[in-house]
N, C-alpha and C positions, 0 to 999 in steps of 0.2 A: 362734399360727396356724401350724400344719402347711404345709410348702410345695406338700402336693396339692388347700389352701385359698385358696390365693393365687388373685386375678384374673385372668383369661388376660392374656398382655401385648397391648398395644394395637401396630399395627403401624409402626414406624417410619418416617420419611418415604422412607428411600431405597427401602423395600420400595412405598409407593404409587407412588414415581417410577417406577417399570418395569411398572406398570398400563398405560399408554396405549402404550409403543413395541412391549408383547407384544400388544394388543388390537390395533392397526395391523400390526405384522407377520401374527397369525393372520387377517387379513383377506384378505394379501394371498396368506397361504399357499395361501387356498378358493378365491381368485380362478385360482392356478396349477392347482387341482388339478381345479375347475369345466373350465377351456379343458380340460385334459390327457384329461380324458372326453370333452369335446365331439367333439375330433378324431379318438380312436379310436372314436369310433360313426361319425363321417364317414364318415372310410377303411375301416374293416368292413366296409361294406355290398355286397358283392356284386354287385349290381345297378346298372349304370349309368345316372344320370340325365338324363347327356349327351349329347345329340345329337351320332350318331358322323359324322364328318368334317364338324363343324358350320363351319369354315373355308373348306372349299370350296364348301359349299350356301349362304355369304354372300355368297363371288363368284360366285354363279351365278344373284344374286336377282333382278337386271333381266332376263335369260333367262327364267327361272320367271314373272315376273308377264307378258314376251311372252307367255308359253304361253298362260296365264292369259286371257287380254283374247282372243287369237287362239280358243280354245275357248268362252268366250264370244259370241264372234262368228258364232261354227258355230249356235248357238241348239240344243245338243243339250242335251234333258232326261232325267236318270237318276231311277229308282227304285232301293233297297237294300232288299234284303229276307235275313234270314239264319235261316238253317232249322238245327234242331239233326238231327242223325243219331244220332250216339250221342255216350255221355262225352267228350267233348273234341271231335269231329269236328264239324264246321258246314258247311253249303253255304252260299255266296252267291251271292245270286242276283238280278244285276241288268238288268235293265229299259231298254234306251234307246230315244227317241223324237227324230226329227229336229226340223226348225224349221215343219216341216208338222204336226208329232204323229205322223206315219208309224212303224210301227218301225223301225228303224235293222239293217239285215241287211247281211250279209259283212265286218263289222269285224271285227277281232283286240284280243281285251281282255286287259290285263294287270292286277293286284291285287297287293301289297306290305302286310302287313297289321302295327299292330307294338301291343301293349296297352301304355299310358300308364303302367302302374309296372315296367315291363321294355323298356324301348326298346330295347335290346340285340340283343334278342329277335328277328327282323322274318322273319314266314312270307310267302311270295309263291305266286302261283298264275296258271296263266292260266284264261283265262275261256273255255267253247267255246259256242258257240251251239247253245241245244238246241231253240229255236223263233224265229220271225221278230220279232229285236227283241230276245231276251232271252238270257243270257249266264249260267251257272253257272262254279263252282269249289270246289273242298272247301278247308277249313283245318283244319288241326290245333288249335283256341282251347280248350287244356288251362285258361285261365284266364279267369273271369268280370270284365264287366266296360267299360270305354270303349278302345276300339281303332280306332286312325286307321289309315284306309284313302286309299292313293295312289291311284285309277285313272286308266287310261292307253288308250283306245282308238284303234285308228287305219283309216281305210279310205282307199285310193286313197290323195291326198298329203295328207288331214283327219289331222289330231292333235286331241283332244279330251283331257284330263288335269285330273283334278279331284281333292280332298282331302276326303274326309268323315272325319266319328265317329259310329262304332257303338256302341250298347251290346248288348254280349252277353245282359244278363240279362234281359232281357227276351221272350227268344225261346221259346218251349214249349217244351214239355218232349216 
């Protein structure tokens, strides 16, 4: 028998004993290199997720729900209405009625507008009254989509301040 006839050799034990600590370590190697990706797609992202100066709007949260309850109290009701103009540009156009249903005339409106995958991002506008009750302002909404809207109306010594969401897509074309 030729020795390129020979049986393969069979593998010796100390060669199985390092079966399991290489199978255990290369586990743990994916485990290191799984996280090691996770973290750089984190921090890549451009885009901020987080609510900026979300520290201060915590201590300000019993303030915000006063507002809240106090503009409640006013019994003013809003309509949202958002008109496209052209590529990116929108008017918004809202709508208030007092605790009689009356329109709501000589307030001052303020809007703060920010899209939900770019909070970073935050266009604001005031609102001018272009008829009794009703309040426009243009934005620049380059992006389609669910965008939270602050508003802020004030007449005489009334605060009114409310939190909607918009969706952009839905508006004509």
């Amino acid at each position: 028998m030729s020795p390129l006839e020979q049986a393969p050799s069979q593998p010796t034990p100390t060669d199985r004993a390092w079966r399991w600590p290489l199978f255990l370590v290369g586990l743990l190697v994916l485990c290191v290199v799984t996280q090691g990706v996770l973290v750089v797609a984190a921090v890549s992202d451009p885009r901020q997720h987080v609510e900026a100066d979300y520290y201060a709007k915590g201590l300000a949260w019993d303030a915000q729900r006063a507002a809240q309850r106090a503009s409640a109290r006013l019994g003013w009701t809003l309509e949202l209405e958002l008109q496209r103009v052209d590529a990116g540009a929108r008017i918004l156009q809202l709508t208030v009625r007092d605790a009689t249903g009356q329109p709501l005339t000589g307030a001052s409106a303020r809007c703060r507008a920010r899209h939900r995958a770019a909070l970073d991002r935050e266009l604001s506008a005031e609102l001018t009254e272009t008829a009794p009750g009703v309040y426009q302002g243009a934005f620049a909404m380059t992006r389609e989509g669910h965008w939270e809207l602050d508003l802020e109306l004030v007449r005489g010594e009334d605060r009114y301040v409310a939190s909607e969401v918009l969706d952009s897509r839905g508006v004509p074309q």
